[in-house]
C-alpha positions in Angstrom: 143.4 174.6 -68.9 146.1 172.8 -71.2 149.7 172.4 -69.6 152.5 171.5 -71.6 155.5 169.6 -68.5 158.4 170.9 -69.5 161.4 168.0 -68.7 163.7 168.8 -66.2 166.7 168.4 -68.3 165.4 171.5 -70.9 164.5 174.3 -67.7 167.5 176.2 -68.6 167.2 176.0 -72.2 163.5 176.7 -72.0 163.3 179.4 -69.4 165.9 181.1 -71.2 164.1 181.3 -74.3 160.8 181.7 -72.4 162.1 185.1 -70.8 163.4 186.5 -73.9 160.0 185.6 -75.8 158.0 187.2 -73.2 160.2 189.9 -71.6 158.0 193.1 -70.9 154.8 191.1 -70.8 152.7 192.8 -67.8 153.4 189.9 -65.2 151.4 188.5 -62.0 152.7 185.8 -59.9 151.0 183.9 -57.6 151.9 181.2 -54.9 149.4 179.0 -54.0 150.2 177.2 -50.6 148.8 174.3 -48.8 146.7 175.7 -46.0 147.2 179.2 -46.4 145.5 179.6 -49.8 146.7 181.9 -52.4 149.0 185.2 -52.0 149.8 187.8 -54.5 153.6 188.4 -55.2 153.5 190.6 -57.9 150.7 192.4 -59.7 150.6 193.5 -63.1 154.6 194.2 -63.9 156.5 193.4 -66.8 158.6 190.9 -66.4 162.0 190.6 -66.9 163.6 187.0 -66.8 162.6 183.7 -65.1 166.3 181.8 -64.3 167.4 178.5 -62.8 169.7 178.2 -60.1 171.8 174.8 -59.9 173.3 173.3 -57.2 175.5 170.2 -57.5 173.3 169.3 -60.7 169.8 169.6 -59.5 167.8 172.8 -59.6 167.9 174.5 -56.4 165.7 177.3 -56.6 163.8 179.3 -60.1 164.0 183.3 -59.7 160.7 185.3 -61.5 161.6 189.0 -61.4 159.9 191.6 -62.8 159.4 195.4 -62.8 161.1 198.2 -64.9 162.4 199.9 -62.6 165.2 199.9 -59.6 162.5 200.5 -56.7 160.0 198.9 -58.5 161.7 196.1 -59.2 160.3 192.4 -57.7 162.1 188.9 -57.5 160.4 186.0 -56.3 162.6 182.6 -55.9 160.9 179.1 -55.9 163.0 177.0 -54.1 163.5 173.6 -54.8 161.7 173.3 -57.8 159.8 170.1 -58.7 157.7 170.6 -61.8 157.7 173.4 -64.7 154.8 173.2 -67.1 153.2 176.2 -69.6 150.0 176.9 -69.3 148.1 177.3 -72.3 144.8 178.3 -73.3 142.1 176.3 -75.2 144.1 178.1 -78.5 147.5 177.5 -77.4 148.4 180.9 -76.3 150.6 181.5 -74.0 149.0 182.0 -70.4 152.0 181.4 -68.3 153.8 179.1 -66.3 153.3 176.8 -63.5 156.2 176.3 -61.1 155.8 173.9 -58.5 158.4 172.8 -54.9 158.8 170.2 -53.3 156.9 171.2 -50.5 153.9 171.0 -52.3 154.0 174.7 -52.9 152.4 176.3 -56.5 154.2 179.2 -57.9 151.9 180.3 -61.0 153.3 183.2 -63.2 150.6 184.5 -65.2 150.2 186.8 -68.6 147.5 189.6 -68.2 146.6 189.3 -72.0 147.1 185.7 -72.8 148.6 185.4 -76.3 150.3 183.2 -79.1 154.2 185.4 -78.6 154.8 185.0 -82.3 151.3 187.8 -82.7 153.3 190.5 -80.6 157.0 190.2 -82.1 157.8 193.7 -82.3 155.2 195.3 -80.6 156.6 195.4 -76.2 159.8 197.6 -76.3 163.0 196.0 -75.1 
């Protein structure tokens, strides 16, 4: 599967516009961690923003919430972040993002309907 690194400098920027471009998309996120294989965070839930949290300049942690509403609402923080990259797939949609820590740990947000965003303008109500 394609992944497009996204440079450290351009996370806010880009996860800014990433959330806004996909906001309301139905939304799983998955951590994958050394030894203790993969665990479900959130399943299917449309997802609301993906922010950056600096600390003295570097990123300290990356928040994924999603849900629509109050007591259904999920936030997942990455802490210290290490890598962003999109996935894409063999067509360049959209498939998600990859988020990965310093501790070696994989944080992968993923689209249930993989899609170029620019096809669904207009059609997810904000």
């Amino acid at each position: 599967m394609p992944t497009q690194d996204i440079p450290r400098t351009e996370w806010p920027a880009f996860l800014d516009a990433f959330s806004r471009q996909h906001q309301g998309w139905l939304t799983t996120v998955e951590v994958v961690a050394t030894g203790l294989g993969v665990h479900r965070e959130v399943r299917e839930k449309p997802l609301t923003g993906i922010s950056e949290d600096r600390k003295r300049g570097d990123p300290a942690s990356i928040s994924i919430s999603a849900g629509e509403l109050p007591e259904d609402h999920v936030t997942h923080v990455v802490l210290h972040p290490s890598r962003v990259a999109l996935e894409l797939t063999e067509e360049g949609a959209h498939k998600g993002l990859r988020i990965e820590s310093e501790d070696g740990e994989m944080t992968l947000v993923l689209f249930r309907a993989p899609a170029l965003p620019e096809t669904l303008d207009g059609m997810v109500s904000r």
